[in-house]
py3Dmol code that shows the C-alpha trace and the ligand (Angstrom):
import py3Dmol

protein = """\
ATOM      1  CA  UNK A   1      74.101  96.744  60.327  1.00  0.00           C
ATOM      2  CA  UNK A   2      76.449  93.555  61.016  1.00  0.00           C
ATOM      3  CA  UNK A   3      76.942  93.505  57.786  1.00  0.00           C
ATOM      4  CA  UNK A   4      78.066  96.931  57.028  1.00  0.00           C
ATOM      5  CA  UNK A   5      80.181  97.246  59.687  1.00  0.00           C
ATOM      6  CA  UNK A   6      82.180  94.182  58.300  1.00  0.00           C
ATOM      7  CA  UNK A   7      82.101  96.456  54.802  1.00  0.00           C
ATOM      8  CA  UNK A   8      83.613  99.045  57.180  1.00  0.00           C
ATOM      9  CA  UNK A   9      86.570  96.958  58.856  1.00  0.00           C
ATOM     10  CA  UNK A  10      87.502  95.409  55.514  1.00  0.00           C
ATOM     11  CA  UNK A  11      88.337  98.952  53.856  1.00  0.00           C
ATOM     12  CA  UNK A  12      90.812  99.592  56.975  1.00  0.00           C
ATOM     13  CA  UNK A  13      92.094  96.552  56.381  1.00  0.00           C
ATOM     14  CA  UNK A  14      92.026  97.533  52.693  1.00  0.00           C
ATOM     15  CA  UNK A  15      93.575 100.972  52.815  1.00  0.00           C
ATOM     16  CA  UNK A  16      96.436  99.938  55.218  1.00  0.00           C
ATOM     17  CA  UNK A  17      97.471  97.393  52.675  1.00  0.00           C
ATOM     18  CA  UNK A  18      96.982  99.260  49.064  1.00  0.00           C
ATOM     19  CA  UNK A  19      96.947 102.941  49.522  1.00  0.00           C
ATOM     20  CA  UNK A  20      99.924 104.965  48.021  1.00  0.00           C
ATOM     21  CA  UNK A  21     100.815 101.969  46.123  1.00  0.00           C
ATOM     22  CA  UNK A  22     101.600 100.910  42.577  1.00  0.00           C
ATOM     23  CA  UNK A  23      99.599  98.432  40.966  1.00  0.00           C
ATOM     24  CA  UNK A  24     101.872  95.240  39.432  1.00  0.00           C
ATOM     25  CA  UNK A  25      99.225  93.304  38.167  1.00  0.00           C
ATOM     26  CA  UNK A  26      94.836  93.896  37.548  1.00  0.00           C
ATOM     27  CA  UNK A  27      92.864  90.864  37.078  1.00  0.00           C
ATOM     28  CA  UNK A  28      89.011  90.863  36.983  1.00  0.00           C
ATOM     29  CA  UNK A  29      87.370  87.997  34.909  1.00  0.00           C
ATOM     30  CA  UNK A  30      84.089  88.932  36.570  1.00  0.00           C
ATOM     31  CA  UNK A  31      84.283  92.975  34.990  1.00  0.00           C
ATOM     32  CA  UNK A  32      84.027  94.415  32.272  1.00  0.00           C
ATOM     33  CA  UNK A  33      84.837  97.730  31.291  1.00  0.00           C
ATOM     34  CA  UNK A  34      87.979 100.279  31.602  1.00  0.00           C
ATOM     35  CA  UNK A  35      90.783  99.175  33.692  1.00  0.00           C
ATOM     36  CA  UNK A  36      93.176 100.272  36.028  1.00  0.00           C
ATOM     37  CA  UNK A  37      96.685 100.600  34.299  1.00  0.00           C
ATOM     38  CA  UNK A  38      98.936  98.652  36.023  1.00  0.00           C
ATOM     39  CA  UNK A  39     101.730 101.228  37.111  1.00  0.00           C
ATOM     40  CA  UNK A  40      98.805 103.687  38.890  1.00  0.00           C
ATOM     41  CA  UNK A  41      99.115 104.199  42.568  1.00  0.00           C
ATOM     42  CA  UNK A  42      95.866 103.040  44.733  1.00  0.00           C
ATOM     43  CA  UNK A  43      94.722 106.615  45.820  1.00  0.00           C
ATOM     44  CA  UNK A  44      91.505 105.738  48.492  1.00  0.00           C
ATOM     45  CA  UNK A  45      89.264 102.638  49.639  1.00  0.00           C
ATOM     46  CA  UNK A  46      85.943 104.112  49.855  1.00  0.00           C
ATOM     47  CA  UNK A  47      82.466 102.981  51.628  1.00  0.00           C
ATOM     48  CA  UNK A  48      79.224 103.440  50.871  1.00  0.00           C
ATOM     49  CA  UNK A  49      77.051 100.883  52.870  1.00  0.00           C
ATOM     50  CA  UNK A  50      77.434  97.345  51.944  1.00  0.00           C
ATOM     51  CA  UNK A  51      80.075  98.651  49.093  1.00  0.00           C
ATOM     52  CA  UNK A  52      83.695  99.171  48.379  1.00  0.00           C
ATOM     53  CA  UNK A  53      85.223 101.784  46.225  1.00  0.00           C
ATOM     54  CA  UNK A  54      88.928 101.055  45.065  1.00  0.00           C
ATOM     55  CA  UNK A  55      90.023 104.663  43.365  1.00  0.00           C
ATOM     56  CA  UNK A  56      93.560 104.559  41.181  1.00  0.00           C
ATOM     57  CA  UNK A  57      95.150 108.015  41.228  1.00  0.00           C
ATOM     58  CA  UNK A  58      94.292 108.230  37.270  1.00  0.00           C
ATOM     59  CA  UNK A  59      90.330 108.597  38.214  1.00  0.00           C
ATOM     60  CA  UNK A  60      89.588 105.110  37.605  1.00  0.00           C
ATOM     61  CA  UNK A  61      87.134 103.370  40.531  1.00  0.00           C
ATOM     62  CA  UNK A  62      86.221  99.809  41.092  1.00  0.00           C
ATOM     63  CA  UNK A  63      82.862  99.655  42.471  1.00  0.00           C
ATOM     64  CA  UNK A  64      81.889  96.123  44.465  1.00  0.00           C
ATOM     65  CA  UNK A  65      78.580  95.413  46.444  1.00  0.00           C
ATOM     66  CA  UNK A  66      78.528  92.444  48.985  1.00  0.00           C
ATOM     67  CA  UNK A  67      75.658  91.067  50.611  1.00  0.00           C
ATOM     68  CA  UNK A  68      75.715  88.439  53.652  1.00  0.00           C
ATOM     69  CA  UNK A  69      78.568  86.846  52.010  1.00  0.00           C
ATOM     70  CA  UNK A  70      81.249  87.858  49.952  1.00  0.00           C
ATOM     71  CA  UNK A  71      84.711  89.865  50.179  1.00  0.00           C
ATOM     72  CA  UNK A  72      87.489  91.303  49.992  1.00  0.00           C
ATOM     73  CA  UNK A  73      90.618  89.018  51.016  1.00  0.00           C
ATOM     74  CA  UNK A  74      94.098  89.803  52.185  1.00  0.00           C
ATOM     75  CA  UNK A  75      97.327  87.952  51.376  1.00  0.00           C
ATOM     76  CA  UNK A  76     100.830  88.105  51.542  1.00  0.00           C
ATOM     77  CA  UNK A  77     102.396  87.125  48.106  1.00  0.00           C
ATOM     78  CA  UNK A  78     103.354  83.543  48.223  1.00  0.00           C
ATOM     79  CA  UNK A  79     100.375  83.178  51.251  1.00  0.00           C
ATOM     80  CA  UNK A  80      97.924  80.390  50.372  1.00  0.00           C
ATOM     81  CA  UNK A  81      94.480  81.214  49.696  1.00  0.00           C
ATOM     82  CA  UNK A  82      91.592  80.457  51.737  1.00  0.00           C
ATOM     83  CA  UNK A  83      89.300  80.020  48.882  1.00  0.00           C
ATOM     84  CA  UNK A  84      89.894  78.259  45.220  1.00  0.00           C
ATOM     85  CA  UNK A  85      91.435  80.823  42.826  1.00  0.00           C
ATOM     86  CA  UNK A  86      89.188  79.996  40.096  1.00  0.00           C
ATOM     87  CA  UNK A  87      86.408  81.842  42.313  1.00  0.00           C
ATOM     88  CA  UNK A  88      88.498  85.270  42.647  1.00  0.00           C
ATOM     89  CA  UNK A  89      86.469  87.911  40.378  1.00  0.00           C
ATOM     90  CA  UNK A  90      89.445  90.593  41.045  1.00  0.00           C
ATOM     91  CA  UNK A  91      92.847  90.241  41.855  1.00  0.00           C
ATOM     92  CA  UNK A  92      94.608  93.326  42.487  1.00  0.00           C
ATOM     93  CA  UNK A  93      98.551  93.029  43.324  1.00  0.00           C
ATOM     94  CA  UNK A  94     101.090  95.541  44.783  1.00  0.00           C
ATOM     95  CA  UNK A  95     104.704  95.231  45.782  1.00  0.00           C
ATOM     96  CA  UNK A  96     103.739  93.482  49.613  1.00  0.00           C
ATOM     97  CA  UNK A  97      99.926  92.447  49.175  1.00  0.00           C
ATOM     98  CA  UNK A  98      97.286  90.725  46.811  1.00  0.00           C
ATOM     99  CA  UNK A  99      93.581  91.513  47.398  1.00  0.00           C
ATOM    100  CA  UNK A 100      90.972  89.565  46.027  1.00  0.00           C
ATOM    101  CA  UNK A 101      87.602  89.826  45.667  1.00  0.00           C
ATOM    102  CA  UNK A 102      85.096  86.607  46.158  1.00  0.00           C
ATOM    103  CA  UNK A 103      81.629  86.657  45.727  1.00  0.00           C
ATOM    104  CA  UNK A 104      80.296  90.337  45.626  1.00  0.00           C
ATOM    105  CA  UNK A 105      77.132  90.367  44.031  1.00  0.00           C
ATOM    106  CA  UNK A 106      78.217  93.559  41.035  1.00  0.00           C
ATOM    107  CA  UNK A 107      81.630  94.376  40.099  1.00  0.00           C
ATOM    108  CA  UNK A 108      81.941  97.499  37.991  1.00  0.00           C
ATOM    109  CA  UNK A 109      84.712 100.216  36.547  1.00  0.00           C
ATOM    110  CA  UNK A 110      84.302 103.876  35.799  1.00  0.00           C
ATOM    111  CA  UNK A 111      86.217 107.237  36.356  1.00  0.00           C
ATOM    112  CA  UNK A 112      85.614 109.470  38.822  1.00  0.00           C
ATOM    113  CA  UNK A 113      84.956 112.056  36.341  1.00  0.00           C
ATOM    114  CA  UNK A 114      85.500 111.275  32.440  1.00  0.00           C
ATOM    115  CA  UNK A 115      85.191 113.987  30.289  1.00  0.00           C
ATOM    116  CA  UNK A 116      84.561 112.340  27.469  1.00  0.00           C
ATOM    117  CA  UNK A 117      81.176 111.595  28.658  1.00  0.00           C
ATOM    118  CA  UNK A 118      80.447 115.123  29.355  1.00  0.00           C
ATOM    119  CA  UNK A 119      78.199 116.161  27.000  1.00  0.00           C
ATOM    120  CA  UNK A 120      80.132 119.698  26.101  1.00  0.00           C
ATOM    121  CA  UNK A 121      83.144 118.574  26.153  1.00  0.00           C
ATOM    122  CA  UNK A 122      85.967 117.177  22.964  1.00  0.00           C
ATOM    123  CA  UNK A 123      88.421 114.507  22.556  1.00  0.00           C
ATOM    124  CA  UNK A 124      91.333 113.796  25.008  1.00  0.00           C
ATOM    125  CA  UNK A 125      93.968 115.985  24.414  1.00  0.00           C
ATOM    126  CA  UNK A 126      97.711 114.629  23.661  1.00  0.00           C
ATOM    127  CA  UNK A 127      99.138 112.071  25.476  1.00  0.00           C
ATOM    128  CA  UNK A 128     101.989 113.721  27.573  1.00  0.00           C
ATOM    129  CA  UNK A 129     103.858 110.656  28.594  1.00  0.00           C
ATOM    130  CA  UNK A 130     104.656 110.288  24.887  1.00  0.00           C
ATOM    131  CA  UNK A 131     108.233 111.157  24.035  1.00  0.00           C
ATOM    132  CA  UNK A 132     107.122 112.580  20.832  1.00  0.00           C
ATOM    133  CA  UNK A 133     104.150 114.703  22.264  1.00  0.00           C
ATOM    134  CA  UNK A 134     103.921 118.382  21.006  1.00  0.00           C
ATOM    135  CA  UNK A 135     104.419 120.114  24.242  1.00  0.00           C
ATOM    136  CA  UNK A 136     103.837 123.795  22.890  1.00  0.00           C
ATOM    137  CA  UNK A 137     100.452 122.685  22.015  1.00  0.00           C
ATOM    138  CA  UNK A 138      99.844 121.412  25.207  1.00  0.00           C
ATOM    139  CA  UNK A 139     101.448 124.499  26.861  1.00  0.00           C
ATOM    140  CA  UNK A 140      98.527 126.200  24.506  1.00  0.00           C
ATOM    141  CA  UNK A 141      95.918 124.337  25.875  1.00  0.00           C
ATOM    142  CA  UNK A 142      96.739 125.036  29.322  1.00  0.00           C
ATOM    143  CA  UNK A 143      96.802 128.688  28.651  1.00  0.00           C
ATOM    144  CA  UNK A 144      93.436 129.060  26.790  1.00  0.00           C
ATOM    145  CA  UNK A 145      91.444 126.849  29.015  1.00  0.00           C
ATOM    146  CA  UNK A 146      88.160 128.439  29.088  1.00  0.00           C
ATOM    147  CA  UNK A 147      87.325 128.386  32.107  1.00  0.00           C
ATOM    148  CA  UNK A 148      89.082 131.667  33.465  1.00  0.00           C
ATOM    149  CA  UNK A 149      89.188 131.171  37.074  1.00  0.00           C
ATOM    150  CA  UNK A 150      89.985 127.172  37.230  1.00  0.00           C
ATOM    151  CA  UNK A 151      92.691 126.274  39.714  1.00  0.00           C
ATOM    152  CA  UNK A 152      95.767 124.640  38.291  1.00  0.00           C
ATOM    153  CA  UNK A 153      95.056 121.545  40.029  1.00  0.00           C
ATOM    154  CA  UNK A 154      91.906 121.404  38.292  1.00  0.00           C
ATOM    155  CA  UNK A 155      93.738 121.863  34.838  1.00  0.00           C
ATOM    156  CA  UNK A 156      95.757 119.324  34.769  1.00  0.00           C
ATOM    157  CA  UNK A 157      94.070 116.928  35.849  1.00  0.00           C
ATOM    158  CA  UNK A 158      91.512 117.755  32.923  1.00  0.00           C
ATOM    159  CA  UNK A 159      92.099 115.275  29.914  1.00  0.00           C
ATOM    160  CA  UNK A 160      91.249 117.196  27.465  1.00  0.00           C
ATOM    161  CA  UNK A 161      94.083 119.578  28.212  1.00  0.00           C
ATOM    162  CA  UNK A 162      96.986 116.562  28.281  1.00  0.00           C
ATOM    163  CA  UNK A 163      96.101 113.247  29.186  1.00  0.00           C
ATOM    164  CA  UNK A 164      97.995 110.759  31.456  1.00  0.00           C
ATOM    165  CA  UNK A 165      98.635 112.644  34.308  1.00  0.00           C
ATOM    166  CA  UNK A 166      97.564 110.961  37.243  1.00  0.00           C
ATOM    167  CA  UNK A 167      96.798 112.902  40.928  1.00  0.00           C
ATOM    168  CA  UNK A 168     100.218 111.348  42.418  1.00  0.00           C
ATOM    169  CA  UNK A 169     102.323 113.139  39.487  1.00  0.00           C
ATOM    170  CA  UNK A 170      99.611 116.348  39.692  1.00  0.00           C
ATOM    171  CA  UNK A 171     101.026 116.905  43.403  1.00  0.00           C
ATOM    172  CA  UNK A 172     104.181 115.830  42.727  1.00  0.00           C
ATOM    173  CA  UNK A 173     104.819 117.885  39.612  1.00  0.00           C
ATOM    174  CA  UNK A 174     103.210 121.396  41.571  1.00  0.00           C
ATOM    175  CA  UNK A 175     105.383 120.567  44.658  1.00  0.00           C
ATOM    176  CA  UNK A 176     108.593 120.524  42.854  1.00  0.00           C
ATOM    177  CA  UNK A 177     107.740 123.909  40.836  1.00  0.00           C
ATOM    178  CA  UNK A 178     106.539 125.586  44.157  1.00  0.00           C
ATOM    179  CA  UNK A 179     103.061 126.442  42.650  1.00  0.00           C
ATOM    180  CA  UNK A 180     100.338 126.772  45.147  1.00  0.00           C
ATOM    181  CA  UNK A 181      97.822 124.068  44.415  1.00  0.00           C
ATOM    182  CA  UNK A 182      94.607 126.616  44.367  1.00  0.00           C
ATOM    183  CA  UNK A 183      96.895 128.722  41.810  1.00  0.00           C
ATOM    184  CA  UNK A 184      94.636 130.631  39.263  1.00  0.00           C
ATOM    185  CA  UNK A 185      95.546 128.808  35.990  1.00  0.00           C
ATOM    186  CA  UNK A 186      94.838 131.804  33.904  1.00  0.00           C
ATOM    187  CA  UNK A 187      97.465 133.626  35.880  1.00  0.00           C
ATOM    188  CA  UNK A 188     100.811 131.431  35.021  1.00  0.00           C
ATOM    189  CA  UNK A 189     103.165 132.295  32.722  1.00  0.00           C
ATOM    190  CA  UNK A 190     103.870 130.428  29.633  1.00  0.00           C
ATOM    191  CA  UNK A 191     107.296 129.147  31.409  1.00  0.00           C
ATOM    192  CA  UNK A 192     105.597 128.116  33.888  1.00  0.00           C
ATOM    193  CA  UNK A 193     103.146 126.213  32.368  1.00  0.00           C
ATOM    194  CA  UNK A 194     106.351 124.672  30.221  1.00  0.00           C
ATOM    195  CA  UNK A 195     107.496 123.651  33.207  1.00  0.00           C
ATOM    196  CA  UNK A 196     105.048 121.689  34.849  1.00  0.00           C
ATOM    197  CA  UNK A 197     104.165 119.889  31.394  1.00  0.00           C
ATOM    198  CA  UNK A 198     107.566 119.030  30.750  1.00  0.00           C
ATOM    199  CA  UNK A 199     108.216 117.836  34.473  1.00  0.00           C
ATOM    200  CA  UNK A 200     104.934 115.734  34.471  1.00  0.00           C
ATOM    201  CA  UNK A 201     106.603 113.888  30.591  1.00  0.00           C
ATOM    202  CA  UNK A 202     109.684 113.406  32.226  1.00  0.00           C
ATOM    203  CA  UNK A 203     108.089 111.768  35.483  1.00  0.00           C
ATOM    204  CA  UNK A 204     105.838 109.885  33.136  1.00  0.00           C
ATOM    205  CA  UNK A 205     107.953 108.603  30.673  1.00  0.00           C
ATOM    206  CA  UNK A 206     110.826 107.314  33.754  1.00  0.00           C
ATOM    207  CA  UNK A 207     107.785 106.188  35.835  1.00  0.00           C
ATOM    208  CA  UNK A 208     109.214 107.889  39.526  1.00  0.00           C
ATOM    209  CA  UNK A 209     108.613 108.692  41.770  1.00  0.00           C
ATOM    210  CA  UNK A 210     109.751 106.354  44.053  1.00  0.00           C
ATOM    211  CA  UNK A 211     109.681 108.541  46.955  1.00  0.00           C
ATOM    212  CA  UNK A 212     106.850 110.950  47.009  1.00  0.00           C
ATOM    213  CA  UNK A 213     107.623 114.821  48.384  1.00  0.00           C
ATOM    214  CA  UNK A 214     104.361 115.322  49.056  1.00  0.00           C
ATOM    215  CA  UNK A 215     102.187 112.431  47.777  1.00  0.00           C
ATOM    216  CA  UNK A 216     100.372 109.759  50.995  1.00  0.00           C
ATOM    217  CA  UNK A 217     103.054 112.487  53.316  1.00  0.00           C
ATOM    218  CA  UNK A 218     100.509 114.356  55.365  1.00  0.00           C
ATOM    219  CA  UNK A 219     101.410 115.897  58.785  1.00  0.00           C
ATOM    220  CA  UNK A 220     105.134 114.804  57.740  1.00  0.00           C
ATOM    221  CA  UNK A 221     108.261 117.504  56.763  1.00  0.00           C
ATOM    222  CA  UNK A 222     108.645 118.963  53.693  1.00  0.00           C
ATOM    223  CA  UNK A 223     112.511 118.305  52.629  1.00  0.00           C
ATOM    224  CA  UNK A 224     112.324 121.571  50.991  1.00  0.00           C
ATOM    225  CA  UNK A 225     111.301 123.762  54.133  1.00  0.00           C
ATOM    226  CA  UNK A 226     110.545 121.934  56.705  1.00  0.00           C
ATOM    227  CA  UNK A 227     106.171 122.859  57.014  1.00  0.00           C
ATOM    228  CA  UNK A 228     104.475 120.196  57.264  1.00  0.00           C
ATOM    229  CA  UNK A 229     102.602 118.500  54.664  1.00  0.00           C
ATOM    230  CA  UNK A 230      98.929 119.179  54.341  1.00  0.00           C
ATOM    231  CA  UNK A 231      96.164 116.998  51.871  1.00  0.00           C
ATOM    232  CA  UNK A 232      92.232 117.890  51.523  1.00  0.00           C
ATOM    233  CA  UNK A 233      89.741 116.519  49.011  1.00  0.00           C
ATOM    234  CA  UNK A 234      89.949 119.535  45.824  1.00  0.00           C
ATOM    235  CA  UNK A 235      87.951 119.797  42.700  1.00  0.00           C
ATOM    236  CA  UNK A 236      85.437 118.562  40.735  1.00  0.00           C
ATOM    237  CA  UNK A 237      86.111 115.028  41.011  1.00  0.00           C
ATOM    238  CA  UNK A 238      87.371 115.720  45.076  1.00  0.00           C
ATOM    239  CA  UNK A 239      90.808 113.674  44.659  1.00  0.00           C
ATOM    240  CA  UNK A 240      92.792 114.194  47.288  1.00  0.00           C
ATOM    241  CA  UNK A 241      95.357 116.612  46.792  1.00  0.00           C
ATOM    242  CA  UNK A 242      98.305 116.787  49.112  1.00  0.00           C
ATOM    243  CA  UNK A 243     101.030 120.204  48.927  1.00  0.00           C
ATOM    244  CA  UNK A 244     102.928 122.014  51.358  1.00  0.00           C
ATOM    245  CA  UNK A 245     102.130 125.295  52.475  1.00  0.00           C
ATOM    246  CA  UNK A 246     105.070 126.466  53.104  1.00  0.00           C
ATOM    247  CA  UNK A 247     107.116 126.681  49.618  1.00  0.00           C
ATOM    248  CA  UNK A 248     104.034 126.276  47.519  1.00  0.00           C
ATOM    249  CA  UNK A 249     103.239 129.400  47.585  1.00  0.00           C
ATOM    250  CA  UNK A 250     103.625 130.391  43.749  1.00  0.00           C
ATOM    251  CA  UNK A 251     100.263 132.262  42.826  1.00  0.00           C
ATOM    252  CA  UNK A 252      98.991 131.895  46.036  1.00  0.00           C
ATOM    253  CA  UNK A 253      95.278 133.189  45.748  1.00  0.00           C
ATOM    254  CA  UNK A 254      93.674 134.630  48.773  1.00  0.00           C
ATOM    255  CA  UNK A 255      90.879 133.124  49.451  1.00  0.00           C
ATOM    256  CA  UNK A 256      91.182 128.793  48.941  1.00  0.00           C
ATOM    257  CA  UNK A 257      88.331 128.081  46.657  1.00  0.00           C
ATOM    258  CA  UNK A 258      85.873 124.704  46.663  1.00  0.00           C
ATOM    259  CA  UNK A 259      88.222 122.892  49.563  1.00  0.00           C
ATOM    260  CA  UNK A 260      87.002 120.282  51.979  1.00  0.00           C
ATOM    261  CA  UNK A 261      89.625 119.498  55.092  1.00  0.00           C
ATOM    262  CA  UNK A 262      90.789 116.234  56.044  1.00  0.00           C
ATOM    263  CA  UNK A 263      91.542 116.794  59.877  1.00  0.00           C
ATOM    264  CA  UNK A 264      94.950 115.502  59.945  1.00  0.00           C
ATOM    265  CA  UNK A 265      96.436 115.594  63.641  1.00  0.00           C
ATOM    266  CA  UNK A 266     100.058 116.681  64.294  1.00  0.00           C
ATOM    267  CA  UNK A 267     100.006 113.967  67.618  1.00  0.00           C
ATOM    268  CA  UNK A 268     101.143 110.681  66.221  1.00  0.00           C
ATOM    269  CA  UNK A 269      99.200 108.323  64.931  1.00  0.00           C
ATOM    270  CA  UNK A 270      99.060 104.406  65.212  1.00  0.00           C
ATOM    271  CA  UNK A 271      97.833 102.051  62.741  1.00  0.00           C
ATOM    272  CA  UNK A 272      96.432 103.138  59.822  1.00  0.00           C
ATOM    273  CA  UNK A 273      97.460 106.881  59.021  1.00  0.00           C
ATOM    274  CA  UNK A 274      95.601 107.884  55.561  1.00  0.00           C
ATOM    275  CA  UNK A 275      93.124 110.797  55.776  1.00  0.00           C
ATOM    276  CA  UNK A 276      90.602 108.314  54.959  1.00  0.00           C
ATOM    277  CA  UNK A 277      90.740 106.462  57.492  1.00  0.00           C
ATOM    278  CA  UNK A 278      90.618 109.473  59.915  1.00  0.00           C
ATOM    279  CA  UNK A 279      87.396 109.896  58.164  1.00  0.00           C
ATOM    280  CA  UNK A 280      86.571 106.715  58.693  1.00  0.00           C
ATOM    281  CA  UNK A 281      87.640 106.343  62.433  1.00  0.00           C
ATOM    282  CA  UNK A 282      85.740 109.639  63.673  1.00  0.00           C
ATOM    283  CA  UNK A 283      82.627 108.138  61.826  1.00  0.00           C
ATOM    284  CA  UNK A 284      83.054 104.872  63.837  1.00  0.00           C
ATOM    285  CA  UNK A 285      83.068 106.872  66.846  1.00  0.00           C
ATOM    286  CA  UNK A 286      80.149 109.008  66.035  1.00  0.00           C
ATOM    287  CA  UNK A 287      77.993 105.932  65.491  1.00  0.00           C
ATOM    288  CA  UNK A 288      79.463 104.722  68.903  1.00  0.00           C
ATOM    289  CA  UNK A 289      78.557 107.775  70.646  1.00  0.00           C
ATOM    290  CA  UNK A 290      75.200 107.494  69.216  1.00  0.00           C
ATOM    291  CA  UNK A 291      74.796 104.383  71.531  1.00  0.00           C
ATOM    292  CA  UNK A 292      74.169 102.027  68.230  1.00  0.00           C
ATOM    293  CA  UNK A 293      73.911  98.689  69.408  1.00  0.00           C
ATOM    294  CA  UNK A 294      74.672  96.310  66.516  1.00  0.00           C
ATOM    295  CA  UNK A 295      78.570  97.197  67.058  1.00  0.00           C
ATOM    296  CA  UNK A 296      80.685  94.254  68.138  1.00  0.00           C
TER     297      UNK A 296
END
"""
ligand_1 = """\
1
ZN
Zn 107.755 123.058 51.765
"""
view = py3Dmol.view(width=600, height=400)
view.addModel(protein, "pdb")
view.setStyle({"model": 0}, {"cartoon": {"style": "trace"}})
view.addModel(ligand_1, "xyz")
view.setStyle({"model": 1}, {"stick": {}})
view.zoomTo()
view.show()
């Protein structure tokens, strides 16, 4: 139980330092498998007992198990390390941070959901941060997807429709065309379809944003009316999907299908503010409450 509550303050720790950020650099002699593009934003730090789930915002997770010894490390850039570098097995930099793992006992990479493994399903379809990429045909693949009643959330974050769109760009891309994130896909126009594809290229191909409307903004104004900014966990893979109720209201269907709530409070917050770590923190207190001894 020591143990896993050590599992449990690392991914804080974790989260404070990586979430909503880009990756600069992905180095992991002791993995193999697909990897984490550098450019993707750090979407969640999950736990599951003695392991720790890194998730990029393109559906890619890095999966680590510890036992007595073993972890995750923190540094500043330029910070010396308290172990020899030759024994990191990942190193994982953003802009303020470098985390590195030493001495978990399996390291592996997968996506969330990949749908090239699903049985039923084709190829990828085109790449959309491509400046030559057809985007009629992908504006034709969004409007025959087959699955009638699939949310446009769910769409484009479906490879085989376009590929390389990430979930930061997904709820970027819907905020700035004012679609309601639980939109029927089935029901948008062929503009509007155009539109969001040919947003999500141009994000893609100049790499923004920079600063997020409503991406890692939750409980925070929206510049465009002033709600505040709402996130829950949406879809088959349950990324976390952030949009503002207010303006997004394009389609809006009227009942919210398949969502799961992150309680985000409106009182401020200190320390570290991701939903997660809500999660996290209301767990903690649970187990507390439960008069578990092994806490320290
Ligand atoms: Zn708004």
């Amino acid at each position: 139980m020591r143990e896993v509550n050590s599992v449990y303050r690392t991914a804080v720790t974790l989260r404070t330092a990586l979430i909503g950020k880009q990756t600069l650099a992905f180095d992991a002699l002791g993995c193999d498998g697909i990897r984490p593009a550098v450019g993707h934003t750090i979407e969640e730090v999950r736990t599951f007992g003695k392991n720790i789930e890194i998730v990029w915002d393109d559906g890619v997770v890095l999966h680590s198990t510890f036992r007595l010894t073993g972890s995750w490390h923190l540094y500043r850039r330029g910070e010396r390390w308290s172990k020899p570098r030759d024994r990191a097995q990942v190193v994982i930099a953003v802009s303020d941070w470098i985390a590195v793992c030493f001495g978990a006992i399996s390291l592996e990479t997968f996506r969330d959901f990949d749908p090239r493994r699903h049985p039923i399903l084709g190829k990828l379809g085109p790449n959309i941060s491509h400046h030559d990429v057809d985007i009629e045909e992908c504006v034709d693949r969004m409007m025959h997807y087959e699955d009638r009643e699939a949310t446009v959330s769910d769409v484009l974050l479906d490879q085989r429709v376009v590929s390389g769109i990430g979930n930061v760009f997904r709820c970027e891309i819907l905020w700035a065309c004012e679609i309601h994130p639980w939109a029927c896909a089935s029901e948008l126009k062929r503009a509007e379809c155009r539109e969001l594809l040919l947003l999500a290229q141009e994000s893609l191909i100049a790499q923004i944003p920079n600063e997020m409307a409503v991406y890692g903004r939750q409980g925070k104004s929206c510049h465009r009316c002033g709600d505040l900014i709402r996130v829950a966990h949406h879809g088959e893979a349950s990324r976390v999907l952030y949009w503002c109720p207010g303006c997004q209201i394009g389609h809006q269907p009227l009942v919210s299908p398949n969502i799961t709530p992150l309680s985000i409070d409106r009182t401020p917050v200190f320390g570290d503010t991701h939903p997660a770590s809500h999660v996290l923190m209301n767990e903690l207190a649970t187990m507390r409450g439960d008069g578990q001894d092994s806490f320290n």
